[in-house]
C-alpha positions in Angstrom: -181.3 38.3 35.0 -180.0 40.8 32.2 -179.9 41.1 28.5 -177.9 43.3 26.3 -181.6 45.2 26.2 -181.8 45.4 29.7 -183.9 43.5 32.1 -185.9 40.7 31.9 -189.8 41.6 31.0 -191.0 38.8 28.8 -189.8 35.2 28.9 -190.7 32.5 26.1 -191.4 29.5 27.6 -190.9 26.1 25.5 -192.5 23.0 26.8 -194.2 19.5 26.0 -198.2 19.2 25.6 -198.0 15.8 26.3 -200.5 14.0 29.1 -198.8 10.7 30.8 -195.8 12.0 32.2 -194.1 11.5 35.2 -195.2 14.0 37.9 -191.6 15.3 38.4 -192.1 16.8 35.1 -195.5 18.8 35.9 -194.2 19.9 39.2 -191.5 21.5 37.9 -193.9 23.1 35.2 -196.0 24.6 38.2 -193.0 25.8 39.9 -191.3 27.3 36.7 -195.0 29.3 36.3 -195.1 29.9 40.2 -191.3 31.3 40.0 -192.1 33.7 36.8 -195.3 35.3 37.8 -194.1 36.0 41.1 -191.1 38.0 39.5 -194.0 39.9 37.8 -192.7 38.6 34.1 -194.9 38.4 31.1 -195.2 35.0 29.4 -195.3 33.6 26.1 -195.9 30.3 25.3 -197.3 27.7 23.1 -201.1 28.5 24.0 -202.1 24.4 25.1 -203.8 23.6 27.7 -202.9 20.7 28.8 -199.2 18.9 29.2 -196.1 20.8 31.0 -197.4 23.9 28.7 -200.8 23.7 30.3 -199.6 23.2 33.9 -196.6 26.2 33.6 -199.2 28.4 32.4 -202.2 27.7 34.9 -199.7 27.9 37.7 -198.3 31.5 36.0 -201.7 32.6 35.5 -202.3 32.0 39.5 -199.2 34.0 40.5 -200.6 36.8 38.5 -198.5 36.3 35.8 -199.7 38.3 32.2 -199.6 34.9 30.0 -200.4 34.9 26.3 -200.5 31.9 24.2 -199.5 31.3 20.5 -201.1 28.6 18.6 -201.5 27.7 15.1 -205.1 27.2 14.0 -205.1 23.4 13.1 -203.5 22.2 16.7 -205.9 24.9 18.8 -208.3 21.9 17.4 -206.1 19.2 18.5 -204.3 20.4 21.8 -207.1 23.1 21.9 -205.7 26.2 23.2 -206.1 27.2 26.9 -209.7 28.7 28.0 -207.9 30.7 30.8 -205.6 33.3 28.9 -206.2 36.8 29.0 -204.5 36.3 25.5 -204.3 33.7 23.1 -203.4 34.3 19.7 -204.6 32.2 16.7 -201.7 31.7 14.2 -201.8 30.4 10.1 -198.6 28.2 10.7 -196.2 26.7 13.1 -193.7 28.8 11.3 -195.7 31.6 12.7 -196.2 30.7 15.9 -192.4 30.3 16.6 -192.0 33.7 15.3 -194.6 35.6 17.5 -193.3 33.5 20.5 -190.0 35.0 20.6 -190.5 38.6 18.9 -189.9 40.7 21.5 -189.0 38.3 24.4 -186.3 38.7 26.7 -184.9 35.3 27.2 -186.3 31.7 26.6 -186.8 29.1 29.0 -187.0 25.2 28.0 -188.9 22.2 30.1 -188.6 18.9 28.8 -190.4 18.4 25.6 -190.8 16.4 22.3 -189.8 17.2 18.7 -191.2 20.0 18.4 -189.6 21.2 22.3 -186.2 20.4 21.0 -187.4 21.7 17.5 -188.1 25.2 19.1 -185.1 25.4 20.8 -182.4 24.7 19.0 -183.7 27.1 16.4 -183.5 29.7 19.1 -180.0 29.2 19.8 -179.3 28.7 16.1 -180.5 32.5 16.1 -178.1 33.4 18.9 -175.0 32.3 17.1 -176.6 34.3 14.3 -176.9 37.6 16.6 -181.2 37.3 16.0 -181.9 36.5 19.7 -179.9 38.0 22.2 -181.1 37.1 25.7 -179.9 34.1 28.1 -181.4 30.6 27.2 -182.3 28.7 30.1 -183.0 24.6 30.0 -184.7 23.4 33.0 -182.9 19.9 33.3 -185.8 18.5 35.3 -184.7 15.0 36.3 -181.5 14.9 33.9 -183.6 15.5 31.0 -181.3 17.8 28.8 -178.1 16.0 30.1 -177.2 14.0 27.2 -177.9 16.8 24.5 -175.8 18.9 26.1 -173.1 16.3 25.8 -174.3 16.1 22.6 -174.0 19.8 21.7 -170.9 19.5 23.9 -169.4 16.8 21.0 -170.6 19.2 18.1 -167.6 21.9 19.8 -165.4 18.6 20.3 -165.6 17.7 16.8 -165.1 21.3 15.6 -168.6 21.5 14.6 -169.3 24.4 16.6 -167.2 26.8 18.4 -166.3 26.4 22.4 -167.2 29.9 22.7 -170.6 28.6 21.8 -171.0 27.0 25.0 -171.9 30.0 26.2 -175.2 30.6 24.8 -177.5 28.1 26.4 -177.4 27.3 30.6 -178.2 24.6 32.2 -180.5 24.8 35.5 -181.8 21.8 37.6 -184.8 23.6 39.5 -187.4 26.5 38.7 -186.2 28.2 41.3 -182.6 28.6 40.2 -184.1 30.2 37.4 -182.5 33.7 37.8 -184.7 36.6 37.9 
């Protein structure tokens, strides 16, 4: 996997915190971590401990993966951050947080997630189409789960609301390990 920069060094990695999911959903967590420290990336993520975030990481940390979290202050007390990190870094704001996550990454990489998942991630590819974030955008569409926003985003271009050009700045992948490297 390339970028305008060069190679890929340092993914962001979006994903849910949320406990009660279906297993699918953590397995390909673990194997998304398993395939990216393996390839010797670094990691940046949300900095939980727990959820699809806390089983990426754990399995990224095992693979010898460099992993360093993000988290804003007030949710380090509700999700509280993971013990494990060589790196987690205490933030004022969500606001922040995103910010820090992506400076200097290389590309971004979505599991499933919640609100603030989808939140993350469309603001990233908001700042492709703006020319702020250059690399590729990966959404791991673990058991069909970013099918119908894609046909959604694929309606926006329909209508005119967005370019078909724009197509182009997000991929689709079914598996961790088809997850280019």
């Amino acid at each position: 996997m390339q970028t305008p920069r060069g190679p890929i060094r340092r993914v962001t990695v979006y994903a849910s915190s949320s406990n009660g999911l279906a297993p699918v959903y953590y397995d390909a967590a673990a194997r998304l971590g398993a395939e990216l420290g393996r390839a010797g990336l670094d990691v940046v993520y949300g900095g939980g401990g727990v959820g699809l975030m806390g089983a990426m990481a754990d399995r990224a940390l095992a693979e010898g993966a460099h992993v360093h979290g993000v988290i804003p202050t007030f949710l380090n007390t509700v999700e509280h951050g993971h013990a494990k990190l060589p790196r987690l870094e205490v933030v004022d704001s969500m606001r922040e947080r995103k910010q820090r996550m992506i400076e200097d990454s290389d590309a971004v990489i979505s599991l499933p997630g919640g609100t603030g998942t989808l939140e993350e991630l469309l603001e990233v590819i908001t700042l492709k189409r703006l020319g702020q974030f250059l690399g590729p955008i990966l959404l791991l569409n673990t058991n069909g789960y970013y099918t119908r926003l894609s046909a959604f985003l694929d309606n926006a271009v329909e209508e005119r609301f967005m370019s078909p050009r724009h197509r182009e700045m997000w991929s689709l992948v079914d598996e961790p390990e088809q997850v280019p490297r």
